[in-house]
NUTIFI-476191 format. One line per 5 residues: number of its first residue (from 1); their letters; for each residue x, y, z of C-alpha. Coordinates in steps of 0.02 Angstrom, whole numbers. Layout:
BEGIN
NUM> A> X,Y,Z | ...
***
This chain:
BEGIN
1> XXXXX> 0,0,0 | 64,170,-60 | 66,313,62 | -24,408,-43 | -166,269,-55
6> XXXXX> -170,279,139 | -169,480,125 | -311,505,14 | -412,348,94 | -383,420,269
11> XXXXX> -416,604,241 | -249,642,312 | -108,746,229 | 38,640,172 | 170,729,272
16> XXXXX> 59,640,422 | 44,474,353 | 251,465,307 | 279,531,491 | 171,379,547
21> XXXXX> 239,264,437 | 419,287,481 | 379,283,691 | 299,130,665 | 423,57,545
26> XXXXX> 568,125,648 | 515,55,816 | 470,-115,736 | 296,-123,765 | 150,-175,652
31> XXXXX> 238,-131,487 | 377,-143,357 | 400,-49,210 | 477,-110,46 | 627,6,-50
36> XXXXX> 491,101,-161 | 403,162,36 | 247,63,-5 | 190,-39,155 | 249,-233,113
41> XXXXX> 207,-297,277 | 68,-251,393 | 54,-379,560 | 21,-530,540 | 14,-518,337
46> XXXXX> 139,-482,200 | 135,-476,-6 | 328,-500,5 | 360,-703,-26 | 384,-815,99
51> XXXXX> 358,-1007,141 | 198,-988,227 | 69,-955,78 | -97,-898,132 | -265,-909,63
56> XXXXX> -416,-844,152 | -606,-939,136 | -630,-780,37 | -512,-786,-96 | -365,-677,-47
61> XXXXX> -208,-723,-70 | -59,-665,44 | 97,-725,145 | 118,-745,314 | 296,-663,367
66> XXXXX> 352,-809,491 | 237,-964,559 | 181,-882,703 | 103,-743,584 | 9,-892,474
71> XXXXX> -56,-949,660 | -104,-770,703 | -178,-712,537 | -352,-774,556 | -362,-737,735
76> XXXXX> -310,-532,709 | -393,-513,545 | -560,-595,617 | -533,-495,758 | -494,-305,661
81> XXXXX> -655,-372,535 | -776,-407,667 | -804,-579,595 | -763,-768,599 | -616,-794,459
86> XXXXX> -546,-945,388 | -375,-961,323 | -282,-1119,249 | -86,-1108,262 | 17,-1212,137
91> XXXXX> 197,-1229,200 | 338,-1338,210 | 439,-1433,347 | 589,-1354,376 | 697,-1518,393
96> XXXXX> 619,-1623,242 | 533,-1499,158 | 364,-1592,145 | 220,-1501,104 | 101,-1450,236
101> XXXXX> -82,-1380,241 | -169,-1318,394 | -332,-1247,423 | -371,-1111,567 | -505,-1006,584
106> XXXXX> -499,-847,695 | -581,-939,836 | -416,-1031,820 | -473,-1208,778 | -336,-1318,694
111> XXXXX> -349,-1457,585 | -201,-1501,464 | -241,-1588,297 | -115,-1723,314 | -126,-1871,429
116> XXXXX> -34,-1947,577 | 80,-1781,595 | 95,-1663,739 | 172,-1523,670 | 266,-1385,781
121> XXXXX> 320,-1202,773 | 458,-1131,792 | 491,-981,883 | 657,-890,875 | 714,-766,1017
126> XXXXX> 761,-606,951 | 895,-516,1051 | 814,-348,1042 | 945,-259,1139 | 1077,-282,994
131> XXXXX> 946,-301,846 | 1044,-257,673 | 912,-356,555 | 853,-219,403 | 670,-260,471
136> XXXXX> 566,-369,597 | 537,-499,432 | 720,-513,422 | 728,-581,597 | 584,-707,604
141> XXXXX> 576,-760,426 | 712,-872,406 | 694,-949,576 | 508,-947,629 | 485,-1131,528
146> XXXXX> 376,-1263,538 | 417,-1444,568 | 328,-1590,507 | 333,-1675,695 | 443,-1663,854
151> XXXXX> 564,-1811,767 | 587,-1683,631 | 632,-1535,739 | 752,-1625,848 | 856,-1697,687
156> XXXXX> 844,-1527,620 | 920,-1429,782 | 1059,-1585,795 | 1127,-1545,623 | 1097,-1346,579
161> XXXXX> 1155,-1198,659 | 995,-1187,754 | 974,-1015,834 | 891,-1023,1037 | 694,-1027,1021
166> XXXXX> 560,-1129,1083 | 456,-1268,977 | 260,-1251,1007 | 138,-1365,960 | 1,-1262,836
171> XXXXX> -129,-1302,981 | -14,-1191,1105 | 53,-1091,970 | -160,-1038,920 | -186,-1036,1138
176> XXXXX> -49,-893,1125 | -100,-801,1000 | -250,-707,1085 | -129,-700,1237 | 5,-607,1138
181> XXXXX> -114,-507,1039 | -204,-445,1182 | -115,-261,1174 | -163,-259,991 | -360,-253,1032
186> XXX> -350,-188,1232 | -424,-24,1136 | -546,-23,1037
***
């Protein structure tokens, strides 16, 4: 989204919107915007690609920035639209690279198209005190995976240059979300 799109839709003058954009974007929160100043990434939803393809019950088509934003997705967009929302995430394991497919709606129930798996979620922790990443999707992207089942994960961490996170199950990972998101809708 262009700033001048947000501008003219908001009634606001552009000099406001860029000032917004680049506090938000600055202090990491809610937003990322690509080279051309165009908003590529507004939480929990990007257009940039990324292994965690989204498609809504409606239609649209989008990318989830890391796997905890695929989780979140229905859940905030439900929440910001006032209505129940279901999404289906294709991904991959991050050790074996099989495809995977799960359902969530924004009441966060899970199901996952293929059988006999539990996948998990990986969270990375960010060491926000020395953060260098370009953006927020630089630091989750490449290490906020999924994993085909617990086997998977462990195999993975034994032979990569794991960085320190936590694995989550998607039930705890979906029990989280409106937990974590909680700030996001304390106002409304």
């Amino acid at each position: 989204i262009v700033p001048q799109l947000i501008s003219t839709t908001l009634h606001l003058p552009l000099d406001q919107v860029n000032l917004i954009l680049d506090e938000l974007e600055q202090k990491l929160f809610f937003l990322v915007r690509n080279e051309q100043g165009a908003v590529s990434w507004a939480y929990p939803v990007t257009i940039e690609k990324t292994p965690h393809h989204l498609t809504f019950k409606s239609g649209e088509r989008l990318y989830a920035a890391w796997a905890e934003d695929a989780i979140a997705a229905p859940f905030v967009q439900g929440t910001l639209q006032n209505k129940v929302l279901s999404v289906e995430t294709e991904t991959s394991c991050k050790h074996c690279g099989q495809r995977l497919h799960i359902s969530l709606d924004s009441n966060l129930k899970v199901s996952v198209r293929e059988q006999g798996i539990t996948p998990l979620v990986f969270m990375p922790d960010v060491d926000w005190e020395h953060f260098t990443d370009p953006t927020i999707i630089d630091a989750y992207w490449r290490n906020s995976t999924f994993f085909w089942s617990e086997e998977h994960a462990t195999e993975y961490r034994a032979s990569a240059n794991q960085v320190d996170g936590i694995y989550l199950t998607l039930e705890q990972c979906a029990y989280m979300t409106p937990i974590t998101q909680g700030t996001l809708f304390a106002v409304k």
